[in-house]
C-alpha positions in Angstrom: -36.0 -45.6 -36.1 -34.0 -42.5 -34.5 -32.6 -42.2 -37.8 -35.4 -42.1 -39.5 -36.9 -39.5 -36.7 -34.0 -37.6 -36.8 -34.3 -37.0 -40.8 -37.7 -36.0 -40.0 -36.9 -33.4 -38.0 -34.6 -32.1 -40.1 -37.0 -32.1 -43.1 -39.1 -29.7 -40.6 -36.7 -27.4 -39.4 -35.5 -26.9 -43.2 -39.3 -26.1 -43.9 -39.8 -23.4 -41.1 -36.5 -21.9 -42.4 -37.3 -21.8 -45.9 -37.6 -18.6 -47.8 -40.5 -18.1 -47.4 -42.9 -19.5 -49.9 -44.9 -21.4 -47.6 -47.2 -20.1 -45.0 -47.3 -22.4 -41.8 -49.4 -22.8 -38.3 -48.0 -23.3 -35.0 -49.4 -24.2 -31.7 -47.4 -24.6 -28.3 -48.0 -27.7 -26.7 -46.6 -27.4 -22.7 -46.3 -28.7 -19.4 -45.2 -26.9 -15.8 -45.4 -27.8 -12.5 -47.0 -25.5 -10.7 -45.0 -25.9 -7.4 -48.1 -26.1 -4.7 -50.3 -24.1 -6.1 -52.6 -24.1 -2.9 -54.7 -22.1 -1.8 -55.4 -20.4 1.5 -58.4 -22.7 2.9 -58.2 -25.7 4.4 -59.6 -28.8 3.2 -60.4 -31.1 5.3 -60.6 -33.8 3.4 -57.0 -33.8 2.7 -53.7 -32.9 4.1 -53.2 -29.7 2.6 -52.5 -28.4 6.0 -48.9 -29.7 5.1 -48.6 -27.5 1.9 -46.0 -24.6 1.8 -48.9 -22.5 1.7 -50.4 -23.2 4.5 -47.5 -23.0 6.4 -47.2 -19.2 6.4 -48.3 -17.9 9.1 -48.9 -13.7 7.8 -50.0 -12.1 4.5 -51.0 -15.7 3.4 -54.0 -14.0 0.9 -51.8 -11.8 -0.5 -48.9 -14.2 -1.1 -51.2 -16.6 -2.8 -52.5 -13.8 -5.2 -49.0 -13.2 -6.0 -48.3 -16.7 -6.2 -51.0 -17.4 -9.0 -50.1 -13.9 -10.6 -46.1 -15.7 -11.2 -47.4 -18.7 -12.4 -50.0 -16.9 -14.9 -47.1 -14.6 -15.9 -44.9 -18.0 -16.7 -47.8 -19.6 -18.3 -48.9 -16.6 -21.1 -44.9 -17.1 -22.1 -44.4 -20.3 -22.8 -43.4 -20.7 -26.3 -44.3 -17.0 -27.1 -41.1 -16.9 -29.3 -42.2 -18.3 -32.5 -46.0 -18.4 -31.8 -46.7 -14.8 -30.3 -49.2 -16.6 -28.9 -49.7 -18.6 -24.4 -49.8 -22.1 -25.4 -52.8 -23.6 -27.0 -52.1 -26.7 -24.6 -50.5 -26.9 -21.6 -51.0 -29.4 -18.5 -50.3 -28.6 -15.4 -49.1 -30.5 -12.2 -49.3 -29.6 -8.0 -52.6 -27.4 -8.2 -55.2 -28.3 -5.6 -58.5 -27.7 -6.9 -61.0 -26.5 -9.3 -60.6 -23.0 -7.4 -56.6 -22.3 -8.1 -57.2 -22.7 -11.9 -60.2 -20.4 -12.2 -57.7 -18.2 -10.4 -55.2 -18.6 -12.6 -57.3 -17.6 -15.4 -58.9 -14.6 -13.6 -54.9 -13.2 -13.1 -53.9 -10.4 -15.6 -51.8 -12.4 -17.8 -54.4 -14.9 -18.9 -57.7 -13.3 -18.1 -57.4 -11.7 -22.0 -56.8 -15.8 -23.1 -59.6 -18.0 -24.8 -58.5 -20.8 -21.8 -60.4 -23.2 -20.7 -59.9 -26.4 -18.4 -60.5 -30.1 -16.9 -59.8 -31.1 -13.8 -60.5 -33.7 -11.6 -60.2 -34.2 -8.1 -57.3 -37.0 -7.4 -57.0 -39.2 -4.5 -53.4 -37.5 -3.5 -53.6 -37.3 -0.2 -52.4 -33.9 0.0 -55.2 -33.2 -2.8 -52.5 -32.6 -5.7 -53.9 -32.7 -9.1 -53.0 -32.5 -12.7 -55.6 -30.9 -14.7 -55.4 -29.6 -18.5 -55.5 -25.6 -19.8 -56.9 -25.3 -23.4 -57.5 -22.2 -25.8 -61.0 -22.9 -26.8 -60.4 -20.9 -30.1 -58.0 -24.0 -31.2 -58.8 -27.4 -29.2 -62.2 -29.1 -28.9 -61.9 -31.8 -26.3 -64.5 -34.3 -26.8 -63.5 -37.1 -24.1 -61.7 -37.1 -20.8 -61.3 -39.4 -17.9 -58.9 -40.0 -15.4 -57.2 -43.6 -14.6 -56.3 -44.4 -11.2 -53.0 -45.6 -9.9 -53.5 -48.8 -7.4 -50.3 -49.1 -5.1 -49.9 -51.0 -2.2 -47.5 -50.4 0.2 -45.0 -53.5 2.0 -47.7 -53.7 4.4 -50.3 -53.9 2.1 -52.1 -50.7 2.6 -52.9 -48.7 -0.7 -50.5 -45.8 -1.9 -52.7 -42.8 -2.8 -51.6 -40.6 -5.5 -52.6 -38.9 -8.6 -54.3 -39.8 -11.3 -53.3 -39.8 -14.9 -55.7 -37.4 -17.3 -56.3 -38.2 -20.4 -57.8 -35.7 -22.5 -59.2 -36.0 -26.3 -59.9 -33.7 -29.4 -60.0 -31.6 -32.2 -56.7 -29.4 -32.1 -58.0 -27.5 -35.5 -60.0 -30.6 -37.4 -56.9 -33.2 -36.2 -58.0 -35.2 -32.9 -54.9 -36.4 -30.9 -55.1 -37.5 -27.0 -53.7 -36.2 -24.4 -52.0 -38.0 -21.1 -51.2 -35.5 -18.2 -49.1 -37.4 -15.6 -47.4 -36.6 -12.5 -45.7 -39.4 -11.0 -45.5 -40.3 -7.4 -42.2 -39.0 -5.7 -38.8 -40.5 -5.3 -39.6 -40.2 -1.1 -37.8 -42.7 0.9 -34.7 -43.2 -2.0 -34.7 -43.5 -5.8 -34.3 -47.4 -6.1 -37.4 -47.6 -3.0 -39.7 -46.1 -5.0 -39.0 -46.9 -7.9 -42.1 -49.6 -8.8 -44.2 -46.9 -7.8 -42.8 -45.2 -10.8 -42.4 -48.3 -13.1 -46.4 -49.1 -11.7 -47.3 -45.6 -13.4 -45.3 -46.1 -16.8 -47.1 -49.3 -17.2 -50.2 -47.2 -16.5 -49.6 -45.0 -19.7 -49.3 -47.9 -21.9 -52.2 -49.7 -20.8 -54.0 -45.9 -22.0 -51.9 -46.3 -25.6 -53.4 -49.5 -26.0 -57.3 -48.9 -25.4 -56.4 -46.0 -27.4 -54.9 -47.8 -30.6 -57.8 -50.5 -30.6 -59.7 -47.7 -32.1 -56.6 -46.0 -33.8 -53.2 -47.8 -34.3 -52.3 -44.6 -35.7 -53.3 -42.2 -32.8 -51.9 -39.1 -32.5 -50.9 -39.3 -28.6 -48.8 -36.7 -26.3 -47.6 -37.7 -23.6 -46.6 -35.1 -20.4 -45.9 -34.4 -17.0 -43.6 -34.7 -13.8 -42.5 -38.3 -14.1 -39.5 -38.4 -11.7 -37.9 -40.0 -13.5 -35.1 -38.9 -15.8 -35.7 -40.0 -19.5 -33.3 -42.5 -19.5 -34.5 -44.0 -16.1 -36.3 -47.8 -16.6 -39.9 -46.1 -16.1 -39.6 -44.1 -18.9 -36.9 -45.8 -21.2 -37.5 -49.2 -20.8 -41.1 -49.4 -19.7 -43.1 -47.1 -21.4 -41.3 -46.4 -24.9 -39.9 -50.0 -25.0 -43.0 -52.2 -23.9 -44.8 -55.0 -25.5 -48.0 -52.5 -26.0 -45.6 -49.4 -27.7 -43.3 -50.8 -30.0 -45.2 -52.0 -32.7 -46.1 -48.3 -33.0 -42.8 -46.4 -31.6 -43.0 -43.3 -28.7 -40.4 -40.3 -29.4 -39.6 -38.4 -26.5 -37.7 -35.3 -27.5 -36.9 -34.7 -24.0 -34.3 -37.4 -23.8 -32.4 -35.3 -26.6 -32.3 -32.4 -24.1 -31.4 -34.2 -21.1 -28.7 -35.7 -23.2 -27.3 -32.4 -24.3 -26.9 -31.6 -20.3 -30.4 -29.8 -20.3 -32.5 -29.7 -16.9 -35.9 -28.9 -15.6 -35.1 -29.2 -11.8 -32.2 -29.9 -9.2 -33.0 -33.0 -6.7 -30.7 -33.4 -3.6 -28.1 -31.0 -5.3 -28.7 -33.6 -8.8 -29.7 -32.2 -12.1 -32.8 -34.4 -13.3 -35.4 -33.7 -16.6 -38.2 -34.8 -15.0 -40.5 -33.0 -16.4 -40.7 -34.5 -20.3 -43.1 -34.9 -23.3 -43.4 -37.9 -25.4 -44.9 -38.4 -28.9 -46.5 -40.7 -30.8 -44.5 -41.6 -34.1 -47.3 -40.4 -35.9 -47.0 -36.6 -34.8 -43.3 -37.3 -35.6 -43.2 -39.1 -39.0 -44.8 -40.1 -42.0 -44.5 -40.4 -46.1 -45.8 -37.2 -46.5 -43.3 -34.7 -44.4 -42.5 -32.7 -47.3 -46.1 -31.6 -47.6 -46.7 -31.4 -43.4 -50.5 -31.5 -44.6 -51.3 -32.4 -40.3 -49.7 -31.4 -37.4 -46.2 -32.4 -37.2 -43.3 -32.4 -34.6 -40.8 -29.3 -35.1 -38.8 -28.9 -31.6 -38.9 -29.2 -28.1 -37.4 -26.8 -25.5 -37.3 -25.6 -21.8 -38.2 -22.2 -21.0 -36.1 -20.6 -18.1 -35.7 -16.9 -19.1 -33.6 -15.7 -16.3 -36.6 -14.5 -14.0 -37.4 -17.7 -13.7 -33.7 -18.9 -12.2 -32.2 -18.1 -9.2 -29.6 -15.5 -9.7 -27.5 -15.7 -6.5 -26.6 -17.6 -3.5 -26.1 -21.1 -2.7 -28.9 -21.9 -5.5 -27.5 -20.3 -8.3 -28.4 -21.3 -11.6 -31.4 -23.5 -10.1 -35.3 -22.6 -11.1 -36.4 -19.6 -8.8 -38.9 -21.5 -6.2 -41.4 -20.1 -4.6 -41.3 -21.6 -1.4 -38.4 -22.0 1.1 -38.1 -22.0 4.8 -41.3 -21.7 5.4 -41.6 -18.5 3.8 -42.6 -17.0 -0.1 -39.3 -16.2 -2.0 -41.1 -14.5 -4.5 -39.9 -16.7 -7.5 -42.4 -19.1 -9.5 -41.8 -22.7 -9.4 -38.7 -25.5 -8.5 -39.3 -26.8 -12.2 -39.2 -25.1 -15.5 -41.9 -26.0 -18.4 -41.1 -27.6 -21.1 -42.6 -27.4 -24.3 -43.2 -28.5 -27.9 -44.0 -27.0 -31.1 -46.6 -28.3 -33.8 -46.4 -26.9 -37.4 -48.4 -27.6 -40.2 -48.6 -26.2 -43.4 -51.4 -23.8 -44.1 -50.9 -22.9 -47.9 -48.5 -22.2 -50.8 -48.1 -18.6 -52.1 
């Protein structure tokens, strides 16, 4: 299989080099934690009181518009290299409501973008959500629901946390799902929490199945905060290695980073990829990659241009947060995104 995948990839990266013959389309496909983006209200519904944000105690307004104007900036980047274009997809994790991303997209870097986005209101009980950005000019969705995590705690009390999104559609006149995740925390030790983790891979593949009874070929991208490393059980063992996946194989690219000594984030002075994206092997490989007539895998990244890492100090080297202290550092996020590009051909000169 990883041979096979691995010849695939090759195949693709020889097309995109080639000498020019071919014409070919490319759409970023991303995923960032936001790093509480909260606003400066409090809901009283939740425990946002608890957020970074709310913990300031001056210039809160104008720290939040410069909050959402860093994560905007980051956002219109993302894969700008080889695409000249913001993402056509990107999820997003830690926002709290409906309000943050129609902020977002008001900010100067995105309100010139084609964006728009789902979002549903999780039962976190600090109100963190994932929701979905998507350039109307290039994705359709058609379908989206979100799929609750049930978790009971040792005494038996339920666990609230998010939901997993799952978004469908056209990207161009190909329909592929999406699965936006962010996985509860490693709070209270990594081998503690870990079912909670394991609970929420086993989540995912329960959503591959219902979607394959339909499709055994489905297009499916998987992404989000999983905190879990990609070689952790979760995400190794339990969702690319299940009874319900391998009859139809996941490829997570991310692994291959995290391999190469790649990172997304630092936990308790730890390097971790946390943040991944995983593929169906039909967006990887098939008996035509030659021709890449559909939307095929070509490479996966992490964007941290150096804005985005902290240049000095203690933290060297680690993404520039925004929060710290109690106060706004001025930097963007404790995660970087991470990213994939799909290619296709488009005609032959």
């Amino acid at each position: 299989m990883q041979r096979k995948l691995l010849f695939t990839i090759l195949l693709l990266m020889g097309c995109l080099s080639s000498n020019g013959q071919n014409t070919y389309e490319i759409h970023t496909i991303a995923f960032y934690n936001l790093e509480n983006l909260f606003d400066t209200k409090d809901d009283t519904l939740t425990l946002d009181e608890i957020s970074p944000m709310m913990e300031i105690k001056h210039h809160r307004e104008s720290i939040y518009r410069q909050k959402v104007q860093n994560m905007a900036k980051v956002i219109s980047e993302i894969g700008k290299e080889k695409t000249k274009n913001a993402p056509t997809i990107i999820g997003v994790a830690e926002i709290e409501n409906h309000q943050v991303l129609e902020d977002l997209l008001d900010s100067p870097s995105l309100q010139n973008e084609s964006y728009n986005f789902i979002h549903y209101d999780s039962p976190d009980r600090r109100g963190i959500d994932v929701a979905l950005f998507y350039n109307t000019q290039f994705f359709s969705p058609i379908h989206h629901e979100v799929f609750t995590l049930k978790l009971w705690n040792e005494e038996g009390y339920p666990i609230h946390t998010r939901d997993q999104l799952l978004v469908s559609g056209y990207l161009e006149n190909e329909f592929i799902h999406i699965i936006i995740n962010h996985w509860p925390s490693r709070r209270g030790g990594t081998a503690r929490s870990s079912f909670k983790r394991e609970k929420a891979a086993f989540l995912n593949t329960q959503i591959i199945e219902t979607l394959r009874r339909d499709d055994p070929n489905a297009k499916i991208i998987i992404m989000g905060d999983l905190n879990d490393d990609p070689t952790n059980k979760s995400v190794k063992s339990i969702l690319l290695n299940s009874e319900k996946t391998t009859d139809n194989d996941l490829y997570n690219p991310t692994e291959v980073l995290f391999k190469n000594g790649e990172n997304t984030l630092v936990y308790r002075d730890q390097l971790h990829l946390f943040d991944q994206i995983i593929l169906s092997k039909s967006l990887v490989s098939s008996n035509k990659d030659n021709e890449l007539s559909e939307f095929k895998f070509y490479m996966a990244g992490i964007f941290k241009p150096n804005y985005l890492i902290t240049s000095k100090g203690k933290y060297k080297g680690y993404p520039f947060r925004s929060f710290g202290g109690g106060k706004f550092t001025g930097g963007y996020s404790d995660h970087f995104p991470v990213y994939i590009y799909l290619i296709r051909k488009l005609l032959r000169n």
